[in-house]
N, C-alpha and C positions, 0 to 999 in steps of 0.2 A: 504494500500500500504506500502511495510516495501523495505527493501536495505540492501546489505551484511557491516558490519563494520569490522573495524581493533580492537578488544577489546585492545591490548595492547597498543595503539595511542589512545583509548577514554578512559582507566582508569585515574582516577584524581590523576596522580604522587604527586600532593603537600600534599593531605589528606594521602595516603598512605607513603610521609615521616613524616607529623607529628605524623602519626603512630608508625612507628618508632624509632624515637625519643624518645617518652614518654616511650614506652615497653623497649629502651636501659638503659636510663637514670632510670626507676622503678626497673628492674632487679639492677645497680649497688646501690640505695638504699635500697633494699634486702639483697644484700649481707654486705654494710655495717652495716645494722642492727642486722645480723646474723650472723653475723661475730666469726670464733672459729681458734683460734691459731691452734689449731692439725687439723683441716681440712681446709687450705688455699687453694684449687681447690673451683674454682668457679663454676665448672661444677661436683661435689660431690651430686649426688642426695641424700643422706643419708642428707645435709642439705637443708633448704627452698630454699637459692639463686639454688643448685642445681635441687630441684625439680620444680622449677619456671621456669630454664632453657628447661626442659620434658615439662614441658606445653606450653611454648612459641613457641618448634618447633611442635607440634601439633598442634597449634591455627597457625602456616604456612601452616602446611599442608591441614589442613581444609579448608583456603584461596584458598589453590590451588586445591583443590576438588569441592570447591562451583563455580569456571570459566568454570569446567566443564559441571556442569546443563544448563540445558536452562536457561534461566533466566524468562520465564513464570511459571516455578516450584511455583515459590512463593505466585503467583497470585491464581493461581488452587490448589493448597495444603495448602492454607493459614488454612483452617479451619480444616482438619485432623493433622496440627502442632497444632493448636491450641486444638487441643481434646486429642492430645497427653501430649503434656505440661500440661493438666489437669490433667489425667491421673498418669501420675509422680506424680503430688502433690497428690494424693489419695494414692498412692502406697509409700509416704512419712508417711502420716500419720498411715500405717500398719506396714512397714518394715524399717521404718526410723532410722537412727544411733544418739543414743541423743548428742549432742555436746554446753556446754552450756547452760542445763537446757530448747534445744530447738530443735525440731527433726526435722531437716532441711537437715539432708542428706540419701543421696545411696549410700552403697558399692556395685559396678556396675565391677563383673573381676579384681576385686582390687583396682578399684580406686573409691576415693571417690568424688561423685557430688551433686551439692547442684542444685537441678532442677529449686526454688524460680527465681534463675539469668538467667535460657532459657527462662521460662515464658513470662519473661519483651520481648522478641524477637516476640512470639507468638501473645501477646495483642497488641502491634506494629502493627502487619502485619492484625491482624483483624481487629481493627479498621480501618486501611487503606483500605481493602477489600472489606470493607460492606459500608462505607462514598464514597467510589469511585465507588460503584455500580450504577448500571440505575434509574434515578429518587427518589432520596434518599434523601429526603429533612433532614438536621439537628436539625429543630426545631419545629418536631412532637414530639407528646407525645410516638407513636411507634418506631422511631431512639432512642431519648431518653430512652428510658427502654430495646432498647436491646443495647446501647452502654454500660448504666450502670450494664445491666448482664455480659455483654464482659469484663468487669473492675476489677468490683463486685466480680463472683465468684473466681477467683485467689485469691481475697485479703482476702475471706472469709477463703477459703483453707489453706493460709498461716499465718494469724492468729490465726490460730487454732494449726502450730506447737510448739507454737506460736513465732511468728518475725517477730514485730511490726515495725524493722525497715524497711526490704524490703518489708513491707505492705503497710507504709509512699509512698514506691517509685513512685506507680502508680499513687499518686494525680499525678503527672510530665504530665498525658495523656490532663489535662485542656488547657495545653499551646497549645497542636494539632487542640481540638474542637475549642478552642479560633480562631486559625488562618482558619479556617475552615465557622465561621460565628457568633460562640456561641459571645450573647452580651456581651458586654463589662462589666454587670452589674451584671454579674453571677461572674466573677472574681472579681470586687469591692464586692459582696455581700459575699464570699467565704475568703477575705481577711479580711472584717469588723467581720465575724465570729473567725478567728482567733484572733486578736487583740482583741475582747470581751473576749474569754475563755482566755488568758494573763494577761485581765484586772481584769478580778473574781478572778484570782489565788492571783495576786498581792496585789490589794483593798478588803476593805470592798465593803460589796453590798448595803451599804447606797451610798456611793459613789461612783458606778459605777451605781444605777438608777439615783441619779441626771445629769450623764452625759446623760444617755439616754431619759431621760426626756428633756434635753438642748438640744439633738440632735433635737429630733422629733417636740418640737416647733419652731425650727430656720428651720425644713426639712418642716414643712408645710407652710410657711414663704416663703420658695424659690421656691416652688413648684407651689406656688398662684402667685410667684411676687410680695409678698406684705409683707415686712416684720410686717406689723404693727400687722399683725395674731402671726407672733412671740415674740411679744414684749408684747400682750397681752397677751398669754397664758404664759411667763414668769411670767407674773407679778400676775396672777389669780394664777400659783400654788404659787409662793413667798407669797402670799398675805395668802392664807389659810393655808402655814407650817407655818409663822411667828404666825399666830393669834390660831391657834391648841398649835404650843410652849408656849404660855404666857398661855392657858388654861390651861395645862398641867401644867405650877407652880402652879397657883391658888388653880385649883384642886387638890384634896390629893389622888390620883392613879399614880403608877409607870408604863411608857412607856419610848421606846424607840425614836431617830429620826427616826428609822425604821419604826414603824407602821405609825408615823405620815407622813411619807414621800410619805406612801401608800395610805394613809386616802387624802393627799393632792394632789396626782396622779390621785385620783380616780373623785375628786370633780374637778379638770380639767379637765379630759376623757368628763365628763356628761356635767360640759360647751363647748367644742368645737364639741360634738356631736350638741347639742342647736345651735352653733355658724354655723354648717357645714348644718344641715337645713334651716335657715333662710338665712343666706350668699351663700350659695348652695357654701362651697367650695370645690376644687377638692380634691380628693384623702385623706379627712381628716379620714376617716373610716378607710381605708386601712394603712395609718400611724396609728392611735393609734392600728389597730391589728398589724402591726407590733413591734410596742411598747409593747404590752401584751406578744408577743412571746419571744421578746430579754428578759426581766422582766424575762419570769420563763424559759429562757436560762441558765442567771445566777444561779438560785437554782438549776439546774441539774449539776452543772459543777461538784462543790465538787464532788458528788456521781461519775458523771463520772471517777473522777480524783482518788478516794480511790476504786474502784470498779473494770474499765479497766486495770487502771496502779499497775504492781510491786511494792512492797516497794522501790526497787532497782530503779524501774526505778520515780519514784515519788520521791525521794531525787534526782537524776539527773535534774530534772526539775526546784527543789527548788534551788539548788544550783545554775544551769547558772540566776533563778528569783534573785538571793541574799537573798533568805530567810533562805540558812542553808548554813553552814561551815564545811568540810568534806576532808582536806585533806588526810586521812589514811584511808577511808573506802571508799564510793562508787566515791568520787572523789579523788582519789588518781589518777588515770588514767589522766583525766583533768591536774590537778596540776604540775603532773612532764611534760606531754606535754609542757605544757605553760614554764616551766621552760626551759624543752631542746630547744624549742626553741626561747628563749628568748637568752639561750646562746651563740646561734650562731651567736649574732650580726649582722653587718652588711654585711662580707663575709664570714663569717660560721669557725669552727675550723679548717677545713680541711678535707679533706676524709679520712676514719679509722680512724678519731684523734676525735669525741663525745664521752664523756665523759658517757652524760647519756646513750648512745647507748650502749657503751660496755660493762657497770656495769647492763645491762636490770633495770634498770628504771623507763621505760617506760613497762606498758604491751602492748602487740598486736601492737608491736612496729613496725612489720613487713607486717600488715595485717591493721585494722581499721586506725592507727596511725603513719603507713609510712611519714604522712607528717611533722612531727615532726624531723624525724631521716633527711629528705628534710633543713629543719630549723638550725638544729645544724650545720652542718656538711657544709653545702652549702650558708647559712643564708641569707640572707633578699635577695641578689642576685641570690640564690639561688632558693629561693621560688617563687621571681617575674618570674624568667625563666619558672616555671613550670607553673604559672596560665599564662602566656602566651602563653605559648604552647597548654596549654586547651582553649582557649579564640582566638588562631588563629583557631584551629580544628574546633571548635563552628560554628564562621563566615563563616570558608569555607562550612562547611556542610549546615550553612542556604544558601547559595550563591547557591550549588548542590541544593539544594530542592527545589530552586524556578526557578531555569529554568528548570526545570523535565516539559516535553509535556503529562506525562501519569499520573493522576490523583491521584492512587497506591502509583505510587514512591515520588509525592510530599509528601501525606499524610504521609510513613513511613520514607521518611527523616529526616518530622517538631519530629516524635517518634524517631528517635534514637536522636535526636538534645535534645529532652525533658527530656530523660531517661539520658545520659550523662550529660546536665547539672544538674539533680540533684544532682545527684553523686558525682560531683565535687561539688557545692556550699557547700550541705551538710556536706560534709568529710571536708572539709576545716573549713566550721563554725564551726563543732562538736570539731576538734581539737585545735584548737583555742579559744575557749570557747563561744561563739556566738549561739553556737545549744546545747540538748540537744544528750547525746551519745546515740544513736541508732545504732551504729554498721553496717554501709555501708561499703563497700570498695569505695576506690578511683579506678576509671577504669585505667587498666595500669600498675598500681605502686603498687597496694595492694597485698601481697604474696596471693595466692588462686590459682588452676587450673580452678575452674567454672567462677570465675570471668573474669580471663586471657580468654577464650576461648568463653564467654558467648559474653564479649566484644565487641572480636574481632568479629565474627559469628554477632556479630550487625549492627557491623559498615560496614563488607563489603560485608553486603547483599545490602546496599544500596550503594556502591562504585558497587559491580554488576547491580546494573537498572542503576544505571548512566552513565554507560560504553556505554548502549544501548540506549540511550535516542533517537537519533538521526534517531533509527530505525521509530519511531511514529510519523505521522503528526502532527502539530499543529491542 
């Protein structure tokens, strides 16, 4: 049973000003970062602020093309967008325009698009599609392997131009399945992963098994409700590294605490295997393989890290770890960031008046980095307005997604909700020095036509289901 609505009475006026807002406000950070004495029109398409202006009324009109569709369009074409969007990316990797050692665009009638940023729109709308489909449970091994194809092959495509950074973006999909049913312990499990390869880059791997070895005896500990299983297997491997070390003086053979660390890991495994028969306790099996995995997690990491990663991008990493110092070469970028906006105090120099803005500085001052030129210019007041403006958008969008009656539209609200916050968290860590640089844009603010347009086409496919909610029962 459906009913005629008023679309212009059920669009969400307040999302659509903080819209706004942000595109007004990113546009005059544009211009002040591009700023050229001999071209003061702000509407100069020959410069960025001017060609940002061509995209922005394009990414209107597009708005005003999409009110036109049904708005069942999305539902029923979800997977021929999504085949297309592939598509692109194949047709990237043939015909693509190298830009940055990375071939991530199309000259498409003159204009150039970077297909990576429709994508994130596509995988959205699929996942929505297929999780809001009839009888679709989320925690089959068949949802799971075609969620992870749904994910997977984009990231795989785009990897390959390669652009690790907009590869990064689609982890953002966890926070969708998450709200959807995915246990709580796949994201604890997915977070302890990250913080483990941090830990290997940063430590020795003497000292990052002893944590894992302290994990696993205090986790089977907690698991049983009995700490005395953790106190024991502390003290069983304590007991055979100290008495392996004093051998090791006696004896006249050179080792490390590493082998013995091993040697003493191991003579604990084979007691609490002993201890897990006799005691019958839970899950001690499944903890020490999970301890054997995290163990030769660690020895793959290196390889991953000299193997996966650029030189380029492996001193980026060192540097936000504090293991190398680079202001003039790959962080040069970083440095003067942090510098510009560092300068801007606490209500910024003034508009037109940054110093590092008008001297360029900063590279991709106008694009990855915009938030910096935010910094100087506008400074700490400055900056708070914006993550507020991001951070109201946010809440209203989760607010829309969850009174959604159609199942679809929840699903792809919590994915623009996910895709947005990365973006933002990201580009702000990154500039800041918090993240490594991977080269996102910030949604809104970053000089780009695909990003401008990718965006917006994000954000108000879902300001379009929401206009109609009303039409579907509960």
């Amino acid at each position: 049973m459906t009913r005629t609505i008023n679309i212009l009475e059920e669009i969400d006026w307040l999302s659509v000003g903080l819209y706004l807002a942000l595109v007004f406000f990113g546009w005059m950070n544009i211009f002040a970062s591009s700023y050229n004495e001999r071209y003061r029109s702000i509407f100069d398409l020959h410069q960025n602020y001017g060609d940002q202006f061509l995209w922005i009324m394009i990414s209107f009109l597009a708005v005003f093309l999409l009110f036109l569709i049904d708005h069942r369009f999305f539902y029923f074409f979800t997977y021929p967008i999504y085949a297309f969007a592939v598509v692109l990316l194949l047709a990237v990797l043939v015909f693509g325009v190298e830009v940055h050692n990375s071939r991530s665009w199309l000259n498409i009638f003159g204009f150039r698009l970077q297909p990576s940023e429709f994508v994130k729109i596509a995988v959205a709308l699929a996942i929505a599609h297929y999780l809001s489909g009839f009888d679709v449970k989320l925690m089959t091994w068949k949802s799971l392997a075609i969620l992870a194809g749904i994910i997977g092959f984009p990231v795989i495509l785009i990897s390959l131009q390669p652009d690790f950074g907009t590869a990064m973006v689609f982890t953002c999909f966890i926070l969708v399945l998450y709200r959807e049913g995915l246990p709580g312990w796949i994201m604890g499990f997915s977070i302890f992963i990250a913080v483990l390869f941090l830990m290997t880059l940063l430590l020795s791997k003497v000292a990052v098994i002893i944590v894992l070895l302290s994990l696993a005896v205090l986790f089977i500990g907690l698991v049983n409700q009995k700490l005395s299983y953790s106190l024991f297997s502390a003290l069983v491997m304590g007991g055979v590294f100290g008495l392996l070390k004093i051998l090791s003086l006696v004896v006249p053979f050179k080792t490390g605490n590493y082998l013995l660390l091993l040697i003493a890991a191991g003579i604990t495994a084979i007691v609490l295997v002993v201890m897990a028969q006799r005691k019958k306790i839970a899950n001690a099996f499944f903890i020490l393989l999970l301890l054997i995995a995290f163990i030769g997690f660690t020895f793959s990491v290196n390889y991953v890290f000299t193997r996966a990663l650029k030189p380029h991008q492996q001193t980026r990493v060192n540097i936000l770890l504090g293991k190398e110092t680079d202001t003039r070469g790959v962080g040069y970028n970083l440095n003067q960031s942090k510098i510009a906006i560092g300068a801007g105090g606490f209500a910024g120099k003034g508009y037109l008046r940054g110093t590092q803005t008008k001297l360029d500085y900063v590279p991709e001052q106008s694009t990855d980095f915009i938030f910096c030129t935010v910094g100087e210019e506008w400074g700490f007041l400055g900056t708070m307005a914006v993550i507020l403006l991001f951070a109201g958008l946010l809440i209203r969008l989760l607010y829309l997604a969850e009174r959604q009656r159609s199942v679809f539209a929840r699903l792809y609200g919590y994915g623009v909700v996910s895709i947005l916050f990365f973006h933002v968290a990201i580009n702000i860590a990154m500039t800041i020095g918090l993240f490594p640089v991977i080269g996102i844009p910030l949604p809104f603010f970053s000089y780009g036509g695909s990003s401008m347009l990718a965006f917006t086409l994000l954000l108000f496919i879902f300001i379009r289901l929401d206009a109609v909610r009303k039409i579907y029962l509960k």
